[in-house]
C-alpha positions as CSV (number, residue, x, y, z in Angstrom):
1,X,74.7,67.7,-13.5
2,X,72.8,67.5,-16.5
3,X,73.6,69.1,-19.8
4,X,71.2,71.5,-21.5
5,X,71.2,72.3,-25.3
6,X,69.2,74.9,-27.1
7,X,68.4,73.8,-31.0
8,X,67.2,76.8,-33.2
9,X,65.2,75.0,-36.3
10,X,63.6,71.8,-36.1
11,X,64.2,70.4,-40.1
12,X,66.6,67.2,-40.9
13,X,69.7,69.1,-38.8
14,X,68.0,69.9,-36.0
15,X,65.7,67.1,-34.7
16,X,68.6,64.9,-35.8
17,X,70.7,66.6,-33.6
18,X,67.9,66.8,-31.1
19,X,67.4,63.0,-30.9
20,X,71.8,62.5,-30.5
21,X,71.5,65.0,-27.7
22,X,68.6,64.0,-26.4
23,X,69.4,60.6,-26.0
24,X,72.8,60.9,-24.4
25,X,72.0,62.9,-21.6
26,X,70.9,66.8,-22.6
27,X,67.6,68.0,-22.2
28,X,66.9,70.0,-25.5
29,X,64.8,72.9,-26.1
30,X,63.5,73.2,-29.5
31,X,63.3,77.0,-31.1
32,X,60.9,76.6,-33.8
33,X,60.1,80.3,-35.8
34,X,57.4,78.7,-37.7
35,X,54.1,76.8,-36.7
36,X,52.7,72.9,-36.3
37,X,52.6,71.5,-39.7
38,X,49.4,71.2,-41.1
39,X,49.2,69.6,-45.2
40,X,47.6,71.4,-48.0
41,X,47.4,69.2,-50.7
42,X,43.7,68.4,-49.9
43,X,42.6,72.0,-50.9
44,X,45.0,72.2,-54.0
45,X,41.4,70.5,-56.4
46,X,40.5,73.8,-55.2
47,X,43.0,76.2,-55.4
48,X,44.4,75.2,-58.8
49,X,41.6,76.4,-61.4
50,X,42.1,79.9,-60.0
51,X,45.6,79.3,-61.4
52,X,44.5,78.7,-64.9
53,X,43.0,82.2,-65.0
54,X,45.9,84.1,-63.3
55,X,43.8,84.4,-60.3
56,X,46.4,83.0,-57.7
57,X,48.7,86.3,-58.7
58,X,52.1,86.0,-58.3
59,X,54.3,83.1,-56.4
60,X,53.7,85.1,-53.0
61,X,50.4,84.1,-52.8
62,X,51.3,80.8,-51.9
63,X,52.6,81.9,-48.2
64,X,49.1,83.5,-47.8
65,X,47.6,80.2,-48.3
66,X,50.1,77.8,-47.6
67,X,52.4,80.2,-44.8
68,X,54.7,76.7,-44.0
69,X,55.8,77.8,-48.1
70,X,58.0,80.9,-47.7
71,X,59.2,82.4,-51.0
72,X,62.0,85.6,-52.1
73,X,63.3,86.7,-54.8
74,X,66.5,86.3,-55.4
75,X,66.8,88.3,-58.6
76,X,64.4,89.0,-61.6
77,X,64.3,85.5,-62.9
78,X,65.4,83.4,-59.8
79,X,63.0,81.9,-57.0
80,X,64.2,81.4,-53.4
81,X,61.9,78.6,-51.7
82,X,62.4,77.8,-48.0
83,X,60.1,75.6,-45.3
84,X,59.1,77.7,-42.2
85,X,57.3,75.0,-40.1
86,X,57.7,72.2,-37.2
87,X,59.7,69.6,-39.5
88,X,61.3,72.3,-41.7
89,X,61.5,71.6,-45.5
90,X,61.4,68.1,-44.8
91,X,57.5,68.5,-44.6
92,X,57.7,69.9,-48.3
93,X,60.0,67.4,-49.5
94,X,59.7,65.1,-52.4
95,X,60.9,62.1,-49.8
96,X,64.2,61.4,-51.9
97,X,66.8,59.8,-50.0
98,X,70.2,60.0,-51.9
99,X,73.9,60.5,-50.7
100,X,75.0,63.8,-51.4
101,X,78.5,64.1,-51.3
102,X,79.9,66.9,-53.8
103,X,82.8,68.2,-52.4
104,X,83.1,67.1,-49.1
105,X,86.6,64.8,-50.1
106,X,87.8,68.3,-51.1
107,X,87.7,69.2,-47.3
108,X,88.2,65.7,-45.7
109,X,84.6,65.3,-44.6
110,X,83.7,61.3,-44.7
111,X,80.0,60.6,-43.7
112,X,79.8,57.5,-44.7
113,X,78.9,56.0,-41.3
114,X,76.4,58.9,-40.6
115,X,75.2,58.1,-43.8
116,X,74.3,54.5,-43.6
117,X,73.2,55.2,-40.2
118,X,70.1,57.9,-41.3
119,X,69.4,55.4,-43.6
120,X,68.9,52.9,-41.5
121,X,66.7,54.8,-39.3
122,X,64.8,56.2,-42.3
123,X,64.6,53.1,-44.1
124,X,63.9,53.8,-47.6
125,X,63.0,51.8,-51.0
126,X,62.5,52.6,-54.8
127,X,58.4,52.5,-55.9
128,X,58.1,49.4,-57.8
129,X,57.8,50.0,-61.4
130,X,54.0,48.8,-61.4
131,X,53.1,52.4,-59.2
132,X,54.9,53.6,-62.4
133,X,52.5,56.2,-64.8
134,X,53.3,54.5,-68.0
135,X,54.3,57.9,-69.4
136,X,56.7,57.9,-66.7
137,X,58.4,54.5,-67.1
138,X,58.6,55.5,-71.2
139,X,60.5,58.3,-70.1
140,X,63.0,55.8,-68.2
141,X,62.9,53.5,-70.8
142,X,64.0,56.5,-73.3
143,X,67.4,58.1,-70.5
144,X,68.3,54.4,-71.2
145,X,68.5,54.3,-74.6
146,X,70.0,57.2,-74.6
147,X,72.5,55.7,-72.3
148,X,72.1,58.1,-69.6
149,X,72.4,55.4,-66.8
150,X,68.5,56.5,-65.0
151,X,68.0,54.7,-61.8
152,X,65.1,54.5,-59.2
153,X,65.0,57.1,-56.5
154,X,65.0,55.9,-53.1
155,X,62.6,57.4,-51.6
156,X,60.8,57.7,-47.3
157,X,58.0,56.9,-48.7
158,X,55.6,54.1,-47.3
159,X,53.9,53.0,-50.6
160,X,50.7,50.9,-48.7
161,X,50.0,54.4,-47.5
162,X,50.6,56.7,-50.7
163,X,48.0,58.2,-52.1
164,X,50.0,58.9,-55.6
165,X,48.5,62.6,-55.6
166,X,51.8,63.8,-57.1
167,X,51.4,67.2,-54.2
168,X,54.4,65.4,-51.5
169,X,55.9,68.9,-51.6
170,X,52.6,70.3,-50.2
171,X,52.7,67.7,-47.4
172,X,51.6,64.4,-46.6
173,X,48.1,64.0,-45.7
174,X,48.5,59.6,-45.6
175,X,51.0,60.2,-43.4
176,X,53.4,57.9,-45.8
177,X,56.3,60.1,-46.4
178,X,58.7,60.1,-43.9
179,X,60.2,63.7,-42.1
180,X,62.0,65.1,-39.7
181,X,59.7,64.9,-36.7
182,X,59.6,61.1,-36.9
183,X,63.3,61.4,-35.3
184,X,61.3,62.6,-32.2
185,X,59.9,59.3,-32.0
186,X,63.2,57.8,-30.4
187,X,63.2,60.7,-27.6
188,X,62.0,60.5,-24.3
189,X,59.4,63.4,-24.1
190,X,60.9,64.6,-20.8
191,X,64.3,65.1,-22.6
192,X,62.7,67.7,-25.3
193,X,60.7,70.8,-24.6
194,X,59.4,72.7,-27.9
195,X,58.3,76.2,-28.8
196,X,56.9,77.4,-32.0
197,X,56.3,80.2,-33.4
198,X,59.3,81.7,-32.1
199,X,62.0,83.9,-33.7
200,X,65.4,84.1,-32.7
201,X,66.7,87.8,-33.3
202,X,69.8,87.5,-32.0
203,X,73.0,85.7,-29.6
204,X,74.6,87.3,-26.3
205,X,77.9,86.6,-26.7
206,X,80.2,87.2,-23.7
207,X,83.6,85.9,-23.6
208,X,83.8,84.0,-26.3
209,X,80.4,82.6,-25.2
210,X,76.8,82.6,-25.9
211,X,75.6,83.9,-22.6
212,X,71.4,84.0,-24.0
213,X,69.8,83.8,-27.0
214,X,66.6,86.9,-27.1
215,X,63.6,85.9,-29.0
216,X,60.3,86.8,-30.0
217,X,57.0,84.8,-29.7
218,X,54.5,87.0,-30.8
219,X,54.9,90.5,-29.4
220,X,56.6,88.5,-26.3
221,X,60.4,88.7,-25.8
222,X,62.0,85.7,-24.2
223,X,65.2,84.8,-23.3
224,X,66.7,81.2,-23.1
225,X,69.8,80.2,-22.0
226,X,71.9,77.0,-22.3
227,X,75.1,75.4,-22.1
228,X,75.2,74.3,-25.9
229,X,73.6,76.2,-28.5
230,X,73.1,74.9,-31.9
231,X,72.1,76.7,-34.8
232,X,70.3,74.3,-37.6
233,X,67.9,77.0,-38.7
234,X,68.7,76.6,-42.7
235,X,70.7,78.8,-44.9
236,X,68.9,81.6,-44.3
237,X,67.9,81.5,-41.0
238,X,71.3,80.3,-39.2
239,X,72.8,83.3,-41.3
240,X,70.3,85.9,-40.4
241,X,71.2,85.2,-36.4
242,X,74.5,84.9,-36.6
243,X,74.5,88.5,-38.6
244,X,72.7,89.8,-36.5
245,X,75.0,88.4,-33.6
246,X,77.7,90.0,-35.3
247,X,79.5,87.0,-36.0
248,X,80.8,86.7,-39.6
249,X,79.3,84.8,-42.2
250,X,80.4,84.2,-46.2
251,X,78.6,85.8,-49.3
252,X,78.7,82.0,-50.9
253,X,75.4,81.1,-50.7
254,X,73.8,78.5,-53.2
255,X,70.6,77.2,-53.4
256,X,70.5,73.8,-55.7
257,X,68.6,75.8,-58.5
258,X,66.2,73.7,-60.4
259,X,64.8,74.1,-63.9
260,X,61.7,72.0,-65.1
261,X,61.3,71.4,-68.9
262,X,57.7,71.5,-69.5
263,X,56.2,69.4,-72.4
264,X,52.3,68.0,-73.1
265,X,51.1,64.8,-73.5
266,X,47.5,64.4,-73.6
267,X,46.4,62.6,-70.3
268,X,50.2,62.0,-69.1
269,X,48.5,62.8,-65.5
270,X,51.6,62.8,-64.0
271,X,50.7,64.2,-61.1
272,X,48.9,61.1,-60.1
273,X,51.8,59.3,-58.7
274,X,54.7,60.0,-56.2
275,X,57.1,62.5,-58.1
276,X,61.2,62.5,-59.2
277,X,60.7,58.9,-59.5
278,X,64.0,58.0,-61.0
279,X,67.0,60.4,-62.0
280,X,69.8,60.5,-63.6
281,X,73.1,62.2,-62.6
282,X,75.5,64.0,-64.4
283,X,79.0,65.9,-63.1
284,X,76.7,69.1,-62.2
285,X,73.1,68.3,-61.9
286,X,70.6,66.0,-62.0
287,X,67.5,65.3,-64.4
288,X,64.4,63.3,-63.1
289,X,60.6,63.6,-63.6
290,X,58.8,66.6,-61.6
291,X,55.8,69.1,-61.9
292,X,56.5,72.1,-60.6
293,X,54.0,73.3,-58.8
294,X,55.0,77.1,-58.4
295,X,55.2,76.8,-62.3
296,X,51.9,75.2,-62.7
297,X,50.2,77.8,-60.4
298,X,51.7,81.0,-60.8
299,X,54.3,80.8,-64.5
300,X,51.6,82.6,-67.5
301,X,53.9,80.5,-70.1
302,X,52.6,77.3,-68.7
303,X,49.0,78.3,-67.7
304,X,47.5,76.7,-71.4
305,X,48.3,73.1,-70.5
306,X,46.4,71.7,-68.0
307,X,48.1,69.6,-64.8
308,X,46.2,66.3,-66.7
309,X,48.5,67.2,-69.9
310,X,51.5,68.9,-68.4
311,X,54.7,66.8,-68.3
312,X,57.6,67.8,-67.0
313,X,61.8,66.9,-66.4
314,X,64.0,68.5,-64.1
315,X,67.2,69.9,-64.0
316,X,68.7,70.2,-60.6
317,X,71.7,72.0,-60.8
318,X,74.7,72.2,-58.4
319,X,74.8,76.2,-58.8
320,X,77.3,78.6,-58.3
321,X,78.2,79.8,-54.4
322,X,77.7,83.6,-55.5
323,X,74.7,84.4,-53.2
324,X,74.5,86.6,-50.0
325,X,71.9,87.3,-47.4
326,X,71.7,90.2,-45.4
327,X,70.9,90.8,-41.9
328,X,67.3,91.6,-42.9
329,X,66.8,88.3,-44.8
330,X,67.2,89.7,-48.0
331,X,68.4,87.1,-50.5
332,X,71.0,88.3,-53.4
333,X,72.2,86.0,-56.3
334,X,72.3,86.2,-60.0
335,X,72.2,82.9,-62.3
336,X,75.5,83.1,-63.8
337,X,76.9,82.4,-67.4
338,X,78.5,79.1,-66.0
339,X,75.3,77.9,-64.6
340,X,72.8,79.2,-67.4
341,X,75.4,77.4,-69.9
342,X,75.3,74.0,-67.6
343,X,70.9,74.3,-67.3
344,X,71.3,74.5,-70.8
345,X,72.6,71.6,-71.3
346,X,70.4,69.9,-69.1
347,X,67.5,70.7,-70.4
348,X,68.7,69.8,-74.1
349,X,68.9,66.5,-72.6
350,X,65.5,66.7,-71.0
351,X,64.2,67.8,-73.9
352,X,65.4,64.8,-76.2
353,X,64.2,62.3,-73.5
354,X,60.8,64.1,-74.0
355,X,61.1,63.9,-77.9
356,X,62.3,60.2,-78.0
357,X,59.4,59.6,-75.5
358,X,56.7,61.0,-78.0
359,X,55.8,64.0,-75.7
360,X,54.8,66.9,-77.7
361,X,55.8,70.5,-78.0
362,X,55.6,73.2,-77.0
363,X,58.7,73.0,-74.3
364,X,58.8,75.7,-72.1
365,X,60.7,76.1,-69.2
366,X,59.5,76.6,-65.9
367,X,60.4,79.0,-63.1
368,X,63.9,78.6,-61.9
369,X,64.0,78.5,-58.3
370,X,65.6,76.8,-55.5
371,X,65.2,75.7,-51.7
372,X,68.3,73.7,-50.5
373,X,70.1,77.0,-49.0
374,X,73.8,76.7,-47.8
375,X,77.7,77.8,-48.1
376,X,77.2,80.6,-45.6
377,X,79.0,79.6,-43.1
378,X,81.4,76.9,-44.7
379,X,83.7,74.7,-43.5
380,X,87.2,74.1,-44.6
381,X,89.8,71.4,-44.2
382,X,91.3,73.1,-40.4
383,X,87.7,72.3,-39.1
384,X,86.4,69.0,-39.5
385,X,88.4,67.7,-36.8
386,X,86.2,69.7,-34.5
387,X,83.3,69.8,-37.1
388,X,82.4,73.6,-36.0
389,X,83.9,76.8,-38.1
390,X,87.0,78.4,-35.9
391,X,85.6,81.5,-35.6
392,X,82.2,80.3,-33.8
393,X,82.0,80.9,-29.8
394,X,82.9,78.1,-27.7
395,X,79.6,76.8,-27.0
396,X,77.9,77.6,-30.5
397,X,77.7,74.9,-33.1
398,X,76.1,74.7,-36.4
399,X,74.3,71.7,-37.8
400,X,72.2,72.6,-41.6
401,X,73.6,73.4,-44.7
402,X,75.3,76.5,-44.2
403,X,78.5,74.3,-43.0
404,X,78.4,72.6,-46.5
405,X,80.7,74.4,-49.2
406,X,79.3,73.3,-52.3
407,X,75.8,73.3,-54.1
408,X,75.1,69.6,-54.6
409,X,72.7,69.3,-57.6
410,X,70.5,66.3,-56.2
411,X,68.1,66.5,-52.8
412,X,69.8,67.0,-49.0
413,X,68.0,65.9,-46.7
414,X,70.3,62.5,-46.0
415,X,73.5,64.7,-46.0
416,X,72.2,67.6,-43.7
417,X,70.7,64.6,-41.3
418,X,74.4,62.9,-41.4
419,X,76.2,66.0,-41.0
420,X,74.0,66.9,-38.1
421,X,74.6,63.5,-36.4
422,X,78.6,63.8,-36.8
423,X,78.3,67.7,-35.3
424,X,76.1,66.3,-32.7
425,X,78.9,63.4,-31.1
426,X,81.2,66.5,-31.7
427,X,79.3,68.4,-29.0
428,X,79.1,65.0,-26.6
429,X,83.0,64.5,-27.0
430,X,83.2,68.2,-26.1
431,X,81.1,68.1,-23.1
């Protein structure tokens, strides 16, 4: 008899675990709360002049426009960014391919195999230095004499295709950058069925088992019903249903904050090639070259530079797990002393890359914000044999972020693809 498996969120967890399931006998349905992805970054010639005049408003407007761009504050001073689409946040991404793996030894979590097998599915490459901006290869140069060890990011990226519009995190419109729904392509389409649009308010759980899961699709109410359900609905999202389940989930959240150093360089365009080119690491972030666009469109401080002048470094930091969501969706977290001391420090650094680079002041720092949402529903050392928290029902498995422990400080989408592909064998071995 053949297996059936429900997969709430369609990102880098859950059509990775999709395609394992899939292709080992379940049929899969898909539980999508957001729409078709559709890219914006054709409109933005448009949309950002209103910017320069503080027409746009505040960062909300952009899920008027843009609704695959959800946004929440957090706090006064710190942005919460989330995708809400078919793809998830993978359609928004920056296509950066690196393996994080901060804390995971800590709890006995190898994913080394899972590892080198997304890559090999994703295949990915550095841009040759000649798709380079000069400004942004001066800036390399520089983090080397400073001996700060820079290195090319890998990227998905297909660079025949690439436009170099700078806008990856408003989609791709060349098609080059890879995402999640490309992991569809290795499933028979009788094996998957898919709906968007579709919320997931809550879990029946009877006996230690998720009996249905009640959504909405509109004003319609639906019920599905499988015998695997896996959550891979983000941070947030997994959180919110499991809440709202009333099973128990932790007040750790963090979200990878990320600070972007703003400088001006007259004609630096930097938005006219592929961004976070190269990086370098450090014990608790990263730095690497970035526009912010939610600074660029809706931060007053940067509105006198325009996006032909405006450079920018960030600092990704591996923040603090001190955030909570309630059953609502309402997002909680201060910046604390430890992190504001450690974005500090990055941005001194960013700032003398900037300086030795001949990149002129003033420097101004962007909006904090951050969109890589996870901790809530960690694991710990008694679990990874079974890869699913004890407390979970029987059938119920979790396969985003919220299983990870620890902010990372450098982009996710290779380690929530791995970790979905090791939860997914997990549920074969199981069933």
């Amino acid at each position: 008899m053949t297996k059936t498996a429900i997969v709430v969120g369609s990102g880098a967890g859950g059509l990775a675990v999709t395609k394992e399931l899939a292709n080992n006998g379940f049929e899969v349905t898909i539980i999508e709360s957001g729409s078709d992805f559709s890219p914006l970054n054709r409109r933005f010639q448009f949309v950002y002049p209103l910017s320069r005049f503080g027409l746009l408003g505040s960062e909300k407007t952009i899920s008027r426009f843009f609704p695959h761009m959800q946004t929440s504050r957090a706090s006064k001073n710190l942005l919460v960014v989330w995708g809400n689409t078919f793809g998830g946040s993978t359609t928004l991404s920056c296509g950066n391919i690196l393996r994080a793996e901060r804390g995971l030894s800590e709890i006995g979590l190898n994913l080394t195999s899972e590892f080198n097998e997304i890559e090999s599915c994703i295949g990915t490459k550095t841009v040759p230095f000649e798709n380079w901006r000069p400004l942004t290869l001066r800036m390399f140069k520089a983090a080397k004499e400073l001996d700060l060890d820079p290195n090319p990011t890998p990227k998905a990226v297909d660079i025949t295709k690439c436009a170099s519009c700078g806008l990856c995190e408003l989609g791709c419109a060349k098609n080059a950058k890879w995402d999640a729904r490309r992991f569809l392509d290795a499933i028979p389409k009788n094996k998957v069925k898919f709906f968007t649009r579709t919320v997931v308010e809550k879990l029946v759980i009877i006996n230690n088992q998720v009996k249905s899961i009640e959504a909405r699709q509109g004003k319609n109410k639906l019920i599905f019903s499988s015998d695997v359900v896996v959550l891979a609905a983000g941070g947030l999202g997994t959180s919110i249903i499991l809440k709202n389940s009333g099973i128990e989930t932790s007040d750790k959240l963090w979200i990878d904050i990320v600070a972007t150093l703003g400088g001006v360089s007259k004609g630096a365009n930097q938005l006219n090639e592929l961004p976070m080119l190269w990086f370098t690491k450090h014990e608790d972030y990263m730095i690497s070259p970035y526009i912010d666009l939610l600074s660029l469109w809706f931060y007053k401080p940067w509105r006198n530079v325009s996006s032909k002048d405006r450079v920018g470094l960030m600092i990704k930091l591996a923040d603090s797990s001190n955030g909570a969501i309630s059953k609502d969706g309402k997002i909680t977290k201060e910046l604390t002393k430890s992190d504001a001391n450690k974005l500090d420090e990055g941005l001194k650094i960013a700032q003398e890359i900037m300086e030795k680079t001949g990149i002129k002041k003033p420097f101004i720092t962007g909006m904090l914000n951050g969109g890589h949402l996870g901790g809530t529903v960690p694991l710990t050392i008694s679990d990874i044999n079974s890869m699913k928290p004890s407390h979970l029902p029987e059938n119920l498995w979790i396969a985003d972020l919220s299983l990870i422990p620890t902010s990372q400080g450098i982009p996710t989408i290779l380690l929530t693809s791995a970790l979905a592909l090791k939860v997914a064998r997990k549920i074969i071995e199981a069933n």
